[in-house]
Structures are given as C-alpha cells and as structure tokens.
N, C-alpha and C positions, 0 to 999 in steps of 0.2 A: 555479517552480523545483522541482526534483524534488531529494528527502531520501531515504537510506536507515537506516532504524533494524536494530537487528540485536542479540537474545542468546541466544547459544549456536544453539538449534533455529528459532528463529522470525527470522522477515526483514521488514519491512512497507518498502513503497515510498509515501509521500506527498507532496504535490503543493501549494504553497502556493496554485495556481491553487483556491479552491473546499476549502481545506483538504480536498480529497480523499483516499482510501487508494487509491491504484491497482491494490496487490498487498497480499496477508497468506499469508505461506508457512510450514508450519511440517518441518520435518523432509523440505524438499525437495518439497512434496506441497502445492499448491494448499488454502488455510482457503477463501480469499473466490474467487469467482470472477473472471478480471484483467477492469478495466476496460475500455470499446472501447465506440468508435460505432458507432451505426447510421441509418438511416433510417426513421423509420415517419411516415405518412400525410405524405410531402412534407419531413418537419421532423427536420432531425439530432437524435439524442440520443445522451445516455450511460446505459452501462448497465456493469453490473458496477462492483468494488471498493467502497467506503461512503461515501455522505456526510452530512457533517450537513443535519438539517432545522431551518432558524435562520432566524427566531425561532420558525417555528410548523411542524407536521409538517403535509400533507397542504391540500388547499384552504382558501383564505380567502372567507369570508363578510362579515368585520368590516371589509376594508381591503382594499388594493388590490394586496396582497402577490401573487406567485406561485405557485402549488403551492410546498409545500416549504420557502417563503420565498427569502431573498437569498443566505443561506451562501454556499450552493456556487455563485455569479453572482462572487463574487470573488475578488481575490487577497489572500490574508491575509501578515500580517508576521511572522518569526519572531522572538519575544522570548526562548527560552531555548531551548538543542540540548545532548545528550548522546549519545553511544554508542547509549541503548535507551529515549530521550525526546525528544519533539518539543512546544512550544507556541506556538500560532498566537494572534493577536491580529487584531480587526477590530472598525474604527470603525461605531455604528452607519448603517445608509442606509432607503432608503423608508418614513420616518417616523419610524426609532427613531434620529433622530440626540441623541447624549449618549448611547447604549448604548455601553458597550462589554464587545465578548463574546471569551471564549477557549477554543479547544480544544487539549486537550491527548490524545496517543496515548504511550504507554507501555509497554513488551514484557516480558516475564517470563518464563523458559526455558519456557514453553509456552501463556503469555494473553496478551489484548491487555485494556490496560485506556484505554477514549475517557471521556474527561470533557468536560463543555460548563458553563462559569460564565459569566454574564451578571450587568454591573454598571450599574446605573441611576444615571449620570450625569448626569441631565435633569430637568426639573423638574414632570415629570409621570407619571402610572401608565400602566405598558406591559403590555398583552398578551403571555404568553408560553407557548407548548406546543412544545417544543422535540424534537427525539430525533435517530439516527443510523438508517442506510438503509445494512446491509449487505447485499451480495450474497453467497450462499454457492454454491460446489459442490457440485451437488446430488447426482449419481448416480444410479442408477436404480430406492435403494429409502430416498430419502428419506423421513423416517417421523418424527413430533414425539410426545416421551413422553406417553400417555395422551389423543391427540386422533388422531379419525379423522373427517376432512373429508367424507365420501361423499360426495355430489352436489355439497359445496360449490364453485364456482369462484374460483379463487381470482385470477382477475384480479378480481374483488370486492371482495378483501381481507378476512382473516380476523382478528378484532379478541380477543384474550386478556387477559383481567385477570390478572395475574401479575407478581411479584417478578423470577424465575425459571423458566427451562424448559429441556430438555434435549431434542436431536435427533438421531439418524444422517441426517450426510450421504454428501457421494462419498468421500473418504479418512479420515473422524476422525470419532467421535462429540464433539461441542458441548455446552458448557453455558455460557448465559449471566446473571448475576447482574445486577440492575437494583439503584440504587438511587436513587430518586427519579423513574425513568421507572415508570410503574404498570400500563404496557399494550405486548403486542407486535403488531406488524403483520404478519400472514405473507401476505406476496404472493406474483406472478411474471405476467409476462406470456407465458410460455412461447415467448419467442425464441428462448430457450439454453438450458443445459444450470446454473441458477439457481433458487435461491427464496432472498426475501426476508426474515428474520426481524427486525423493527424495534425495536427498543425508542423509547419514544415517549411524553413525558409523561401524554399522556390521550386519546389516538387523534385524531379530528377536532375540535382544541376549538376549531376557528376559524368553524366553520361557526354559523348561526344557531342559538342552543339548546345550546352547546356551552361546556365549563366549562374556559376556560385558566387559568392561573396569572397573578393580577395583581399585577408587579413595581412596589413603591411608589417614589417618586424618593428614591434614594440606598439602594436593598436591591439586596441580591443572591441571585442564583436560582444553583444547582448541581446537575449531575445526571450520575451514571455508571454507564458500561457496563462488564462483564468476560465476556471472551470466553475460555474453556477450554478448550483441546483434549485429548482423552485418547485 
C-alpha cells in the first residue's frame, strides 16, 4: 500500500511493500532518485528511492540471509500515521523470529528523518548491522565534502567512518547526520543518473571477520538517519 507523507516543501511516497521510500521531493525538485525496475543479468531488480537494510547491510557470511537481508522482501504493517509520519512494524523471518523491528520516516519543512528499532523478543542473542540504501539525484557534478574518489570505482563501494557528511547533488546540496550508524556506503552501479549514500551500522559486519552488533534477548537496538536539504 502506498502512503503519502507531506510538510509544507517536502513530500515522500512510501510503500508498506519493503517499507520502501519510492519518492523524496523537496520544493518540487527530485531529493532521492524515483524508484523503478530493471533488468540486469536476467534478474528484475529495483533500483532508486531507499530501503532499509534489515537486519544486516550488505552480504551475509554468518547465515543465510540475503544481500541486504529481509526488510525490503516484505510487507510491513502500519502501527501509527500522521500528516508528516509514518511507522512500519515487522515480525521477525529467516531466523530472527521473536524480532520485532520498526521503521519509522518522518518529514520536517526541509529533512527526512528514518529511524530503524529492533526489539529482541527471543530468547536468544541476534546479529545485527542494520542501515538504509538511499538513492540520490545525482547530476553531473556530484561532489562529497572533502573526498575525492580518483580511480576509485565505485561499483566497489566506498566505505567512510563518519558521523556525518555533506554532498552536492542534482538540485540541493545534502547533509546527512547519523546517529548510531558509524559508516557510509557510497555506491552506484551507474545505470542512472544516481549515487548511493548509505548510512550503515559498520559497513559489511556480516561477513567473516566482521564486527555486528550483538542484540541480547529482550534489548534493543536503535539507529537514525537525518537527511537535510539546503
């Protein structure tokens, strides 16, 4: 089911399928790039607007998770709607059942602010390196404060320790505040006319040698995003 949040400049379209953001608009002008399929190597995908990465960002090592994990594979329930707030609820599934996790999207005459809580209802310690996978409009002089990629390709993925960072995209320069995510991901598969700036608990903490956050039974784990446009 499709949601439209809205205040004053800003509009976001979300999607209880994958608690997705399908659009982020602010003053008429493309924030996120709009979501849409495509096809690469045989296999539909999506690409554009943000989704969460739940429970873990990026490949699994440990278990038998997905890239990116489960999130955005369901359809989440809405437990509370306002004018300029949305929050989604979802039961845990492939393995974290007794999670239960919530996100929440939030608008501000000019931010968005995503929150991800996860609650360990289960009677056992969970794995968790959670984050969110916006797509932005890039434009054609895309440019992140005080980083200059040179050679770097960034279908690699380029991994930042940071709170915070700040970038010109296509219509708005960005700032986005992390709190409790400690790393960004800046991608792009250069389909479109996109790059990826992630916030992300600890980059790849699912891989072997990699450091997630272990959720004990009956804690809870919280972490937010604030998206700025100026």
């Amino acid at each position: 089911m499709k949601i439209e949040l809205t205040n004053k400049k800003t509009k976001l379209i979300a999607d209880t399928n994958g608690a997705y953001i399908d659009e982020f608009i602010y003053d008429g002008k493309d924030v996120f790039f709009p979501k849409f399929e495509t096809e690469i190597g045989g296999k539909k995908k999506i690409r554009g607007g943000s989704h969460p990465c739940l429970p873990s960002f990026g490949p699994s090592e440990i278990n038998d998770l997905k890239d990116h994990g489960y999130g955005r594979d369901y359809d989440w329930e809405i437990i509370d709607q306002s004018p300029s707030k949305v929050v989604f609820h979802l039961k845990g599934k492939c393995g974290y059942e007794g999670m239960d996790s919530f996100i929440s999207y939030e608008l501000g005459e000019n931010y968005l602010i995503g929150e991800i809580k996860m609650v360990n209802n289960s009677e056992k310690e969970l794995p968790l390196a959670p984050g969110f996978h916006p797509y932005f409009r890039a434009g054609d002089d895309f440019l992140v404060d005080g980083l200059d990629f040179g050679d770097f390709d960034l279908k690699d993925t380029f991994f930042l320790d940071a709170s915070a960072v700040s970038f010109k995209a296509d219509n708005f320069r960005v700032k986005i505040i992390n709190d409790n995510f400690h790393k960004f991901a800046i991608w792009t598969d250069f389909l479109d006319d996109y790059r990826c700036v992630e916030p992300c608990y600890n980059g790849k903490s699912f891989v072997k040698g990699g450091e997630p956050y272990i959720l004990k039974a009956g804690g809870t784990f919280s972490a937010k995003m604030k998206i700025e446009i100026a």
